[in-house]
C-alpha positions in Angstrom: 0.0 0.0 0.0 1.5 3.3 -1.0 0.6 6.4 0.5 -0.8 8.9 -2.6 -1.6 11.8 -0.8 -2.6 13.9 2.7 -5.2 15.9 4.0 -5.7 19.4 5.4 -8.5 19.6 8.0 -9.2 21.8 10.8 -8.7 18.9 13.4 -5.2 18.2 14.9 -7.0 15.8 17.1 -9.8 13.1 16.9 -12.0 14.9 19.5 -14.6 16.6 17.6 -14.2 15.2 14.3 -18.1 14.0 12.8 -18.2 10.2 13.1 -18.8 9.5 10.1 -18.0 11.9 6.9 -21.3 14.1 5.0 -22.4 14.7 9.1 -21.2 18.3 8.7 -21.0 19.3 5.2 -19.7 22.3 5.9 -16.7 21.3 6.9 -13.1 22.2 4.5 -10.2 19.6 3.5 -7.6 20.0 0.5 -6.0 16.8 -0.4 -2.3 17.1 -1.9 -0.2 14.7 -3.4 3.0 13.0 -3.1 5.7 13.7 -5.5 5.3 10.4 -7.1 1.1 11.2 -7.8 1.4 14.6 -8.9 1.0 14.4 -12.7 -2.1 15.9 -13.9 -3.1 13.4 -15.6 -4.1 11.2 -12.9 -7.0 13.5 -12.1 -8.3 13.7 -15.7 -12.2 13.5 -15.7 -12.8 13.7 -12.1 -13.8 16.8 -11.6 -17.0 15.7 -13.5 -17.9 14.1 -10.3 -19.8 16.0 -7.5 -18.5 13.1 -4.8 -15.7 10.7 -4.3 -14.7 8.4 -2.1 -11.4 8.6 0.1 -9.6 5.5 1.5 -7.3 6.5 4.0 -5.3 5.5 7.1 -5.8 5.5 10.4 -2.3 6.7 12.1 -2.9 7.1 15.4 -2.1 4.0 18.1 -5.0 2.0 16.9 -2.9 0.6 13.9 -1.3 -1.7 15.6 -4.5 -3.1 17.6 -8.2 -4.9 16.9 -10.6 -6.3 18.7 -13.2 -8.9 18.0 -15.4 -6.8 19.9 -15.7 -3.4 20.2 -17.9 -1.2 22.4 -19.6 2.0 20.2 -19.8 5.6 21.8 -22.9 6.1 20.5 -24.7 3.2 22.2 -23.5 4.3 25.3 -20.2 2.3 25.5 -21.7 0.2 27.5 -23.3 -2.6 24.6 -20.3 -4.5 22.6 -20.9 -5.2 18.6 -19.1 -7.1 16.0 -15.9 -4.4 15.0 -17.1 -5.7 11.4 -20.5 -4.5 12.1 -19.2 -0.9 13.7 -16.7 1.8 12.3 -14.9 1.5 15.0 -10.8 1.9 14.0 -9.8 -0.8 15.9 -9.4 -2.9 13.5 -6.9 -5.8 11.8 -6.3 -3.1 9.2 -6.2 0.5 9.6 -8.1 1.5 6.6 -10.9 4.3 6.6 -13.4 5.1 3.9 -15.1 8.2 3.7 -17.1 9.9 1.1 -16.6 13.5 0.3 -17.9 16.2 -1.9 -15.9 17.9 -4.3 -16.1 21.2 -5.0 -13.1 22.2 -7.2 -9.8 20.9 -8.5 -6.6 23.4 -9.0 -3.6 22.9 -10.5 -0.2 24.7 -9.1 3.2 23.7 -8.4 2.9 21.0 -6.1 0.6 19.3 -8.7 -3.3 19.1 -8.6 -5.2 20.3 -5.2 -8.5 18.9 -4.3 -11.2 20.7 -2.1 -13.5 18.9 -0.6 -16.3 19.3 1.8 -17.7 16.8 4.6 -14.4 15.0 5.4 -14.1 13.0 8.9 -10.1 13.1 8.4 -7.6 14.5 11.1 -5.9 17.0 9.5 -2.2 15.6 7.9 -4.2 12.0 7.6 -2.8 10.0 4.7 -4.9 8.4 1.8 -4.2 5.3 -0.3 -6.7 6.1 -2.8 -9.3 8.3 -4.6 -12.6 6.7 -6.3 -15.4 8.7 -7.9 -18.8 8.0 -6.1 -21.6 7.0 -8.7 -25.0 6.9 -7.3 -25.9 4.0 -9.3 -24.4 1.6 -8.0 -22.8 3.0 -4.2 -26.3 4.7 -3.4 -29.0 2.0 -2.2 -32.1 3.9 -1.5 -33.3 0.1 0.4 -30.2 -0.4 2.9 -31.1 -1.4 6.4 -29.0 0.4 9.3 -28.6 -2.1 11.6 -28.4 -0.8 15.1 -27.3 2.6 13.3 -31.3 3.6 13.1 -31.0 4.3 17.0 -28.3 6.8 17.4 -29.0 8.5 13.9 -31.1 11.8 15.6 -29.4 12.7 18.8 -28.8 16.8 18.6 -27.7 19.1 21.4 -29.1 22.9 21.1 -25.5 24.3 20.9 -25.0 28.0 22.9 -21.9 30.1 21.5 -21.6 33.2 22.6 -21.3 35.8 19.2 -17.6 37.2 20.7 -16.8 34.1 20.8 -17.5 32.7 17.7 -16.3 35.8 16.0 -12.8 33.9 17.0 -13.8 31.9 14.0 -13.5 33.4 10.3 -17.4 33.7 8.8 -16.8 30.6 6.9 -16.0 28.2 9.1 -18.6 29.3 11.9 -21.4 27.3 10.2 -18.8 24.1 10.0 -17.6 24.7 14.4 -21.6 25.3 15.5 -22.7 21.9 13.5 -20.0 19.8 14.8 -20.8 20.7 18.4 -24.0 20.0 17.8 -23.2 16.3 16.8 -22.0 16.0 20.6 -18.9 14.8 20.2 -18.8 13.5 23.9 -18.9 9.7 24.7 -22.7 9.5 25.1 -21.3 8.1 28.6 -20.6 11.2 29.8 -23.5 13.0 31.7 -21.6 15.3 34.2 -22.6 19.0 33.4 -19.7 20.6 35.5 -17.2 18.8 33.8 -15.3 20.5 31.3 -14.3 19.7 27.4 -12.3 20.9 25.1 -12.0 20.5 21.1 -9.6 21.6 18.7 -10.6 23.7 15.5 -9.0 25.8 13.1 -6.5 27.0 15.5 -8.0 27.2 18.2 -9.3 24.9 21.3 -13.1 25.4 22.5 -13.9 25.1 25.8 -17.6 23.4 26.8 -20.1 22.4 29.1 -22.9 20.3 28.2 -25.8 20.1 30.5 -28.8 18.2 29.2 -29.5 18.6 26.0 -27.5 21.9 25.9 -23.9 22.4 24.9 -22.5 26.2 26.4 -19.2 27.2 24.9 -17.6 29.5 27.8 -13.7 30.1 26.0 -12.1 30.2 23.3 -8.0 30.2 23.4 -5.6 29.4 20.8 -4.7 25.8 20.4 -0.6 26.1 21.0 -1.8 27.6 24.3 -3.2 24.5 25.4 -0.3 22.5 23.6 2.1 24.2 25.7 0.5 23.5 29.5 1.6 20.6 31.6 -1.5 19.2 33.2 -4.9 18.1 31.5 -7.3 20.2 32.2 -9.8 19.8 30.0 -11.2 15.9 28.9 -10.3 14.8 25.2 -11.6 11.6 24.7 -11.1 9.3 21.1 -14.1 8.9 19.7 
């Protein structure tokens, strides 16, 4: 397996990221490749395709473990599945797939650059290989979604004070507000005093979540937090 290409993202960590990719549409990524991929050529004809599909790798610590079993966040962590039936990334291989919109190709120096919208990548996550996405035959308007159906509507009414999210640049506010409302906790997690914190565009949000409502109180720049010695605020893996 060679690696083709990395993505940009506004995530530096997996805290926050939509678990599954389309969630937040909103949400920017530009994919550029290696040396090796950066002929033109290779992209002929795809940007006749509104979506495409990304196989990528997981690179954090769960490459090098799996489990039979694995225990979803979104079922409370407390129920265990099949890790063939989940999306879990502990698994025998580290392989991701995600399906992304595509809104534009350029072409500069460093070879062709492709923006996409809806990614669940990290940001710097590397990719194996680009597909185009043709709804007659990867959309099936019949599929069944398993224990999926449960979890599918959970939203929190999201609270973000405008000075606040004026930290953000007007595009991206639409993309931080959706994410947080997607709850990025565990759905274990039902202490309202105790304090979060997710990484975006720079920056690291600090939350609450009481209920069904998710308070952002601060907003500080994310080498801040890099920098301190003690954990302060949770960051769980999804």
């Amino acid at each position: 397996m060679k690696i083709i290409a990395h993505i940009e993202t506004d995530f530096p960590e997996k805290f926050g990221i939509p678990r599954q990719s389309g969630i937040v549409e909103e949400l920017q990524g530009k994919i550029t490749f290696e040396p090796e991929y950066r002929n033109p050529e290779a992209v002929r004809g795809l940007d006749g395709f509104s979506y495409i599909w990304l196989l990528w790798q997981f690179d954090g610590a769960e490459k090098d473990r799996w489990s039979a079993t694995v225990k979803p966040p979104r079922l409370g962590g407390n129920q265990r599945m099949g890790v063939f039936a989940t999306r879990s990334p502990f698994r025998p291989n580290p392989i991701g797939l995600s399906s992304v919109r595509l809104e534009k190709i350029t072409f500069t120096e460093r070879g062709p650059v492709l923006y996409v919208r809806g990614a669940d990548l990290r940001d710097g996550t590397p990719i194996y290989d680009i597909k185009p996405y043709l709804p007659y035959a990867d959309c099936h308007t019949d599929a069944s979604e398993g224990f999926a159906h449960e979890i599918r509507g959970n939203r929190l009414d999201v609270i973000f004070p405008r000075e606040l999210l004026e930290e953000f640049p007007k595009e991206k506010r639409d993309a931080v507000i959706k994410v947080l409302r997607q709850d990025p906790r565990p759905s274990y997690h039902d202490d309202p005093e105790r304090k979060y914190g997710m990484a975006f565009d720079g920056k690291d949000i600090h939350f609450r979540v009481e209920g069904q409502k998710l308070t952002v109180f601060e907003v500080v720049p994310y080498e801040e937090v890099r920098k301190k010695n003690d954990i302060i605020f949770d960051k769980q893996p999804m």
